[in-house]
VEXMIBA-843816 format. One record per residue (C-alpha): x, y, z; residue in three letters. Coordinates in Angstrom, 1 decimal, padded with zeros to 4 digits. Layout:
BEGIN
REC      xx      yy      zz  banu
REC       X       Y       Z   ALA
...
//
This chain:
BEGIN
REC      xx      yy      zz  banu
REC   037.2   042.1  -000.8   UNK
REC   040.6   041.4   000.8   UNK
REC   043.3   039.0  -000.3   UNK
REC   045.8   037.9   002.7   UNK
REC   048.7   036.1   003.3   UNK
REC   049.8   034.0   005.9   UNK
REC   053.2   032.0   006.8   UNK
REC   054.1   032.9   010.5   UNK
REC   055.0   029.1   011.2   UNK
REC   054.8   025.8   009.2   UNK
REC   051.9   026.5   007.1   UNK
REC   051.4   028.5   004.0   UNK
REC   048.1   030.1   002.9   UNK
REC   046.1   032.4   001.5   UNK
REC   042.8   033.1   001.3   UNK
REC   040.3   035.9  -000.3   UNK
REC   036.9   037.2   002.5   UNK
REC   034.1   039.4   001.2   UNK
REC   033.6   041.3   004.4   UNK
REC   033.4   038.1   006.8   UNK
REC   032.3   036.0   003.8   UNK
REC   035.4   033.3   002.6   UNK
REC   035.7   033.1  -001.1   UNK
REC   038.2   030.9  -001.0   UNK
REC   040.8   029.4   001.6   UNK
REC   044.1   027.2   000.6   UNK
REC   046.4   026.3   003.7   UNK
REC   049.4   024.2   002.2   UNK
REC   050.7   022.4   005.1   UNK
REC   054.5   021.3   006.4   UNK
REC   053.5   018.7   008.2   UNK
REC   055.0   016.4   006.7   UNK
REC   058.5   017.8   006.5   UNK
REC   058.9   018.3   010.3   UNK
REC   057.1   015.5   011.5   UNK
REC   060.5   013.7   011.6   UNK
REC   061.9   016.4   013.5   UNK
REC   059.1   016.4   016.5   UNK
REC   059.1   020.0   015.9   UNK
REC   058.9   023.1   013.4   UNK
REC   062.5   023.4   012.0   UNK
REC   062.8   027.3   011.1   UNK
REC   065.1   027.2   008.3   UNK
REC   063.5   024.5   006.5   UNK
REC   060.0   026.5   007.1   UNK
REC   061.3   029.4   005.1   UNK
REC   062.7   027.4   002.4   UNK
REC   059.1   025.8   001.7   UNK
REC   057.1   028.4   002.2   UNK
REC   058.8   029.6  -001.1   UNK
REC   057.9   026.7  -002.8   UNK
REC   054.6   026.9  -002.4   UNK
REC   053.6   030.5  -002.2   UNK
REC   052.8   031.0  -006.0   UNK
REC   050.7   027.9  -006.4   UNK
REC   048.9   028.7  -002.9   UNK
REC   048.0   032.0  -004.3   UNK
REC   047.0   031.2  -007.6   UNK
REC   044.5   028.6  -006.4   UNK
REC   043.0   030.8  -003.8   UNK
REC   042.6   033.6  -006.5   UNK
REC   041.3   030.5  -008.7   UNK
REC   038.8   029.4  -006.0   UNK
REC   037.8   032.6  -005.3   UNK
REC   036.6   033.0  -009.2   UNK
REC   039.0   036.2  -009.4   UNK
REC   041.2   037.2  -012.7   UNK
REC   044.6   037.2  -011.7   UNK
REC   045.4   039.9  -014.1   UNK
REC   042.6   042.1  -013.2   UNK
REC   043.2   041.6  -008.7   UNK
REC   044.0   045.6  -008.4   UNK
REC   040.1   046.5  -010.1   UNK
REC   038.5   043.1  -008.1   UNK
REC   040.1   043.9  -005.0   UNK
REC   039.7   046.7  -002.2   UNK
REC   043.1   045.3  -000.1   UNK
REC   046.1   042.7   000.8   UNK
REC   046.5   041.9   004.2   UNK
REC   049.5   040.2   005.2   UNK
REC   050.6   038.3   009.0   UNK
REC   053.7   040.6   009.8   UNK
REC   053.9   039.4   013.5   UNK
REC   054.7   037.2   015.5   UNK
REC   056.2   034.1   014.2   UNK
REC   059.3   033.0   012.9   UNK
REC   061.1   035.6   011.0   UNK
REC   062.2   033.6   008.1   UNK
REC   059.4   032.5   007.4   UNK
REC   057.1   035.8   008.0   UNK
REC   059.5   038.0   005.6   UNK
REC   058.7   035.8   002.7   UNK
REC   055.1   036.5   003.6   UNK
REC   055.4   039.9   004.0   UNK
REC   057.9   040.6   000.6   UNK
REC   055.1   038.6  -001.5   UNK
REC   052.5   040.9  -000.4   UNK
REC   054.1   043.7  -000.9   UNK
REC   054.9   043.0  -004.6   UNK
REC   051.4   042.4  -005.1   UNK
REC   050.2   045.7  -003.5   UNK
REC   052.9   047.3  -005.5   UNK
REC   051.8   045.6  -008.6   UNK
REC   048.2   046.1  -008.2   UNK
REC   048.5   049.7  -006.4   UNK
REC   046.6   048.3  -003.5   UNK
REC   047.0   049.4   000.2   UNK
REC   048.6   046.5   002.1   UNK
REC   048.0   045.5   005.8   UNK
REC   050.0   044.4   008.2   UNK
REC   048.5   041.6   010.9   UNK
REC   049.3   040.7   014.6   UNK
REC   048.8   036.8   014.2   UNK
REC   046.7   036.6   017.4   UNK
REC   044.7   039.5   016.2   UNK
REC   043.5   037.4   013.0   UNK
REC   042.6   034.3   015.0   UNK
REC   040.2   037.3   017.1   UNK
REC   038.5   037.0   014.0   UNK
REC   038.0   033.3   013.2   UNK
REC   035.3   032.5   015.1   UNK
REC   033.4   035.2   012.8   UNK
REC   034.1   034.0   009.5   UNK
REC   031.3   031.9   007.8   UNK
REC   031.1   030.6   004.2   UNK
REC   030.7   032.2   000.7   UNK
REC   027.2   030.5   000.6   UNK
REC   026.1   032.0   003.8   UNK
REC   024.6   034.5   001.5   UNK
REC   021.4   035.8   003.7   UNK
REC   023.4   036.3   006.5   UNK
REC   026.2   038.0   004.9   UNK
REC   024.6   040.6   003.4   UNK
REC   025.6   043.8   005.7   UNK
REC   029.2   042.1   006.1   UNK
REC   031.4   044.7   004.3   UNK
REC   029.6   047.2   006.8   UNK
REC   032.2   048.6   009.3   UNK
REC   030.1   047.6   011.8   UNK
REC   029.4   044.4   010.9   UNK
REC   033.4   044.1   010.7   UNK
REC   033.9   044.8   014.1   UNK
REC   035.1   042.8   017.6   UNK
REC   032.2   042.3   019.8   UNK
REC   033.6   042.9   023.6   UNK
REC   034.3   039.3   025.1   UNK
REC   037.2   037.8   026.6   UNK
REC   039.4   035.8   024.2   UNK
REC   041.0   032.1   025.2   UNK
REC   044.0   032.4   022.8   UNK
REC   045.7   028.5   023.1   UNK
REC   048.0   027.4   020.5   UNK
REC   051.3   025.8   020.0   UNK
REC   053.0   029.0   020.4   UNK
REC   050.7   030.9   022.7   UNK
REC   048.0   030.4   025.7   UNK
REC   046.6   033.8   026.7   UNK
REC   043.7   035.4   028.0   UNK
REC   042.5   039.0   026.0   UNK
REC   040.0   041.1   026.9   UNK
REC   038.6   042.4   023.5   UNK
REC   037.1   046.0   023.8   UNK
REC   036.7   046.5   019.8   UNK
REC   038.8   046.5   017.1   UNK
REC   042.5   047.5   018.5   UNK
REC   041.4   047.5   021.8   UNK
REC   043.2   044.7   023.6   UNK
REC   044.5   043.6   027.2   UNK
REC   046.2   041.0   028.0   UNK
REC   045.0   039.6   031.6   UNK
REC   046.8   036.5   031.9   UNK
REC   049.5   034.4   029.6   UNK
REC   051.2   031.1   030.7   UNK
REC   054.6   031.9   032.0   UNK
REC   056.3   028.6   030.3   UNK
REC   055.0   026.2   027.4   UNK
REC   051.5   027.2   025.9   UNK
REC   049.2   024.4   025.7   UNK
REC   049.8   023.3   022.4   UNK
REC   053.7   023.1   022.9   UNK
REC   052.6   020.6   026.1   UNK
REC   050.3   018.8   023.8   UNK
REC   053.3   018.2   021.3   UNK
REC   055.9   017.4   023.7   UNK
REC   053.9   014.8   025.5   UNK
REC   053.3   013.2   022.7   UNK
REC   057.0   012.7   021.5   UNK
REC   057.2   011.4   025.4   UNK
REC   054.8   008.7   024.4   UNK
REC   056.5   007.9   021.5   UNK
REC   053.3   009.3   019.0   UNK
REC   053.7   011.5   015.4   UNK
REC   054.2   015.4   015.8   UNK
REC   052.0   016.9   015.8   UNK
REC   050.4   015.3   019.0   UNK
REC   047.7   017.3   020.1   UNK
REC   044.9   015.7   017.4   UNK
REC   046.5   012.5   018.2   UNK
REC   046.0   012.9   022.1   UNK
REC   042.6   014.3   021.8   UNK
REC   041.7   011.2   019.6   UNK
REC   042.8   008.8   021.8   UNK
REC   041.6   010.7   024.9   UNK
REC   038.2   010.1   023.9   UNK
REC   038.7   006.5   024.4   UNK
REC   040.5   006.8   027.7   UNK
REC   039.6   007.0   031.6   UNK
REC   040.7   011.0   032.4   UNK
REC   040.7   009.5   035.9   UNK
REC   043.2   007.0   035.4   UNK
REC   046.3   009.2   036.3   UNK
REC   045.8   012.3   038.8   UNK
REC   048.3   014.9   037.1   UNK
REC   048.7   018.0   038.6   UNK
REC   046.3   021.7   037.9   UNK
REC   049.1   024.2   038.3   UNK
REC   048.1   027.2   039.5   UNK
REC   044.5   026.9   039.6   UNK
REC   045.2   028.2   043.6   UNK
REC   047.2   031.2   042.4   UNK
REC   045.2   034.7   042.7   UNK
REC   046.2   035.4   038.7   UNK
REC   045.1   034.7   035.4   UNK
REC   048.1   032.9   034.2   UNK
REC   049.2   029.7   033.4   UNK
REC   052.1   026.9   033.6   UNK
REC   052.0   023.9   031.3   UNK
REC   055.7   022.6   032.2   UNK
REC   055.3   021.6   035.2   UNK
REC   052.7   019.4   034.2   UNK
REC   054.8   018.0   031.5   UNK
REC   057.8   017.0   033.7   UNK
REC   054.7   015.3   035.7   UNK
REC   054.4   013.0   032.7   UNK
REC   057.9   012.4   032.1   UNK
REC   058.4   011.6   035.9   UNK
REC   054.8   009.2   035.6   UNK
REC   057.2   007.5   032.9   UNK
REC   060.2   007.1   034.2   UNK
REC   058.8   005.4   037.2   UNK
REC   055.9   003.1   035.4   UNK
REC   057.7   003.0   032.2   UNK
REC   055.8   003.4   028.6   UNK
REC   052.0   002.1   028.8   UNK
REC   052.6  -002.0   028.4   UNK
REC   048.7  -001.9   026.7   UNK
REC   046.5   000.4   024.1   UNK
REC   044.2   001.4   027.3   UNK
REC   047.4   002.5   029.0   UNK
REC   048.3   004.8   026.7   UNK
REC   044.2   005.8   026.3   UNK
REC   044.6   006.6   030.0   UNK
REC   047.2   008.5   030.4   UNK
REC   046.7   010.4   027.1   UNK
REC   043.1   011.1   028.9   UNK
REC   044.1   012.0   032.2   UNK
REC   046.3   014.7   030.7   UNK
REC   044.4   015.9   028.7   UNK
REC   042.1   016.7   031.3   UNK
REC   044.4   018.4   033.4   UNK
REC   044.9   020.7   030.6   UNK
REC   041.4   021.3   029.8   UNK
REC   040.2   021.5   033.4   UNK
REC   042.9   024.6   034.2   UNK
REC   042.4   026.1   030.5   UNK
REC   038.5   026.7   031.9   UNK
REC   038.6   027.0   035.1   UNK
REC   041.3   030.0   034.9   UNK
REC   038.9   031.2   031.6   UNK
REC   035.6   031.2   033.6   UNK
REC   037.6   033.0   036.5   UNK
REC   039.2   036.0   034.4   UNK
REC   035.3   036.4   032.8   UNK
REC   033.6   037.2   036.0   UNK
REC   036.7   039.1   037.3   UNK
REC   036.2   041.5   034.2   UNK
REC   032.5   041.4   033.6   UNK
REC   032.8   039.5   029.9   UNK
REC   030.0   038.0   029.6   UNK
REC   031.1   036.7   026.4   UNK
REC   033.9   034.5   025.8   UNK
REC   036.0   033.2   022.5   UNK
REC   038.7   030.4   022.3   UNK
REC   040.3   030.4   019.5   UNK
REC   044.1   028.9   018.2   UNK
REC   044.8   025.4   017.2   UNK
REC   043.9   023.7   020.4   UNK
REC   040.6   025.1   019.8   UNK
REC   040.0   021.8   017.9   UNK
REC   040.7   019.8   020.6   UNK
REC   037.4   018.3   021.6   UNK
REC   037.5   017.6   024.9   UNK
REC   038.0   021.9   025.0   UNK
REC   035.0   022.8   023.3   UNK
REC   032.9   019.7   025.4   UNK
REC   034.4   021.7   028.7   UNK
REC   034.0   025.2   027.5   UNK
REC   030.0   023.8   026.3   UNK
REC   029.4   022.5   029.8   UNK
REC   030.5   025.8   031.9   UNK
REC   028.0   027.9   029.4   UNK
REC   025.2   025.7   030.1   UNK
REC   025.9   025.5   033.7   UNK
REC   026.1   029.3   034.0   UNK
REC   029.8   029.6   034.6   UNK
REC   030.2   031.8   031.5   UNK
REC   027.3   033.6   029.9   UNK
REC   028.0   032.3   026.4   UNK
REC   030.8   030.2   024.4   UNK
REC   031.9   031.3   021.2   UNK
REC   034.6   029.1   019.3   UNK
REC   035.7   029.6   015.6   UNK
REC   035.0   026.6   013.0   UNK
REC   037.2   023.5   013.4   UNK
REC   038.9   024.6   009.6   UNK
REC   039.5   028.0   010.6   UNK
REC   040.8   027.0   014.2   UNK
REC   044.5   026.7   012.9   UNK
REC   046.7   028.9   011.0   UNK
REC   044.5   030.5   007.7   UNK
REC   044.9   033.2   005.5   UNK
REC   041.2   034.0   006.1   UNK
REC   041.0   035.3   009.5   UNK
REC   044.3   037.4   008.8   UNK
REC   041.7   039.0   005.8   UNK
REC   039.2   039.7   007.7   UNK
REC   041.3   041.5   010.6   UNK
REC   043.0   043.3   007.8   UNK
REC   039.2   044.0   006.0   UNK
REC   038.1   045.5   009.3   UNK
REC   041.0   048.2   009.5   UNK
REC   040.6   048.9   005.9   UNK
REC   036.6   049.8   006.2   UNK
REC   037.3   051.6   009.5   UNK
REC   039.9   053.7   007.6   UNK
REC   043.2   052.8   009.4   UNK
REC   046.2   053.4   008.2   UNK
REC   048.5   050.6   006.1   UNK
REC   051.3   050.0   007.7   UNK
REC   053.5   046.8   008.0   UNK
REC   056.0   046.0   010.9   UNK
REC   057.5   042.5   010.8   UNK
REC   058.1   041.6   014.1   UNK
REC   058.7   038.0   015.5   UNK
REC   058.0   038.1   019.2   UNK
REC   055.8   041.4   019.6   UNK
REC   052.7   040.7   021.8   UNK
REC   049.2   041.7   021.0   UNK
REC   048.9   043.9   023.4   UNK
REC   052.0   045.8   022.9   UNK
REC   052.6   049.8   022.5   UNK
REC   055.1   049.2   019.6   UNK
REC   051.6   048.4   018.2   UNK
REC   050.6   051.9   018.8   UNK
REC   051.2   053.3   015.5   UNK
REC   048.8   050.9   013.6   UNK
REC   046.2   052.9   015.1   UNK
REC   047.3   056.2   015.4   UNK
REC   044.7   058.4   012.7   UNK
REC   042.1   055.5   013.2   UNK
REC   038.4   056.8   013.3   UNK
//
């Protein structure tokens, strides 16, 4: 039974997982309080995720039906997100969990973010009982090999996933990740931040046809990827056509790049999984959610271009406490040591990492 802690960006949570079971998940957003911005302001992120760390814990140690006063006997762990993200905003994170392993005498466990989303598309429901049964079983607890579509606002890489720990990066984008693209073409159009649920939703409605942006690097012999080239593209489309003068305009064009995004996210996806015999693949992050990603990624399994497609539930898809427990559950129940490193830029498949599994069994 693990308690974590999450705050890496603009959302505070906390959640408690039995094994890969959620007892309880509370995600207090910041939404609102950057939306005016068009972006995550850092300093402002910090200051709220102050203000609502306390009642985000108590409700997730409520929901969870736990005694507040009794979490050091009712608990095995506290896991914690200690990289990447903003600093600000992981230190008050990472000091809250550590007076609450200090105060229970638990062991406390530090997170790569984009190691706890690995985990996301494994988590299933406290009433999941039946199927939950072997959960807090190490084995049960671990990665299965596959190779992992990580695409959020911060981050669009490609992992191979060997087990627990064992991770290579094969391909990253070398500008804006996918989400960042999402966002910023929004504010082009003049929608709310963020814009990536707004563009999916009106994508649905719109002609992907309508507008041939460009695939960048879908001719490259890599795994990476480049989303800002395919944001000026917009921008230019703009400047020369000016704002959509009708709602199935702006359903167009929010369609046509949307597919451009989606067709290079696969395509490069389905490429690095036959390159590196994964027969397996996860996407997992915020865009994750985006529909017209999981239609894709659904299509290419059933057509054979990917032997199956694995994708974590739409709650669990953006920033949770829960997935960070169950990536901290997993090293606990293998034996690893605690350790926490904040860090705000360290990659996932970095050796500063190293020491988080030096001694593991």
């Amino acid at each position: 039974m693990i308690l974590a802690l999450e705050s890496s960006c603009d959302e505070t949570a906390c959640a408690v997982v039995d094994g890969l079971r959620v007892r309880s998940s509370v995600v207090a957003s910041q939404i609102d309080v950057h939306a005016r911005f068009g972006g995550v302001v850092p300093e402002l992120a910090s200051r709220h995720h102050l203000d609502a760390l306390v009642p985000v814990i108590r409700a997730a140690v409520d929901e969870a039906g736990l005694d507040f006063a009794r979490l050091g006997e009712q608990l095995d762990a506290i896991a914690v997100t200690d990289s990447p993200g903003l600093v600000g905003a992981l230190l008050v994170g990472v000091q809250a969990a550590r007076g609450l392993a200090l105060a229970t005498g638990l062991p406390l466990y530090g997170v790569h973010h984009m190691e706890g989303h690995l985990f996301s598309p494994l988590l299933r429901e406290a009433e999941a009982e039946a199927e939950a049964q072997a959960d807090t079983d190490s084995d049960a607890l671990a990665l299965p090999p596959h190779l992992a579509l990580l695409v959020s606002g911060g981050h669009t890489e490609l992992v191979r996933v060997g087990g627990l720990g064992d991770y290579t990066l094969v391909g990253a984008t070398r500008d804006d990740a996918a989400g960042e693209a999402f966002d910023k073409v929004a504010k082009l159009l003049g929608l709310r931040y963020p814009g990536g649920p707004i563009i999916d939703r009106l994508a649905k409605q719109g002609d992907p046809e309508a507008v041939r942006f460009p695939r960048a690097m879908l001719d490259r012999p890599n795994f990476d990827f480049s989303f800002s080239g395919l944001k000026t593209a917009v921008a230019v489309h703009l400047e020369r056509n000016g704002q959509p003068d009708s709602r199935q305009g702006l359903l167009d064009l929010c369609a046509s790049f949307q597919a451009a995004v989606v067709e290079v996210l696969v395509a490069k996806t389905c490429a690095a999984a036959r390159a590196h015999g994964c027969e397996r693949v996860h996407v997992v992050g915020g865009v994750a959610a985006n529909s017209g990603l999981r239609g894709a990624f659904e299509d290419a399994a059933k057509a054979g271009e990917i032997g199956s497609f694995v994708t974590a539930p739409l709650r669990y898809c953006g920033d949770n406490a829960a997935m960070i427990a169950a990536a901290g559950g997993a090293r606990h129940a293998r034996g690893w040591p605690a350790v926490v490193d904040v860090d705000s830029s360290v990659a996932i498949d970095d050796p500063r990492l190293a020491p988080v599994l030096e001694g593991a069994s």
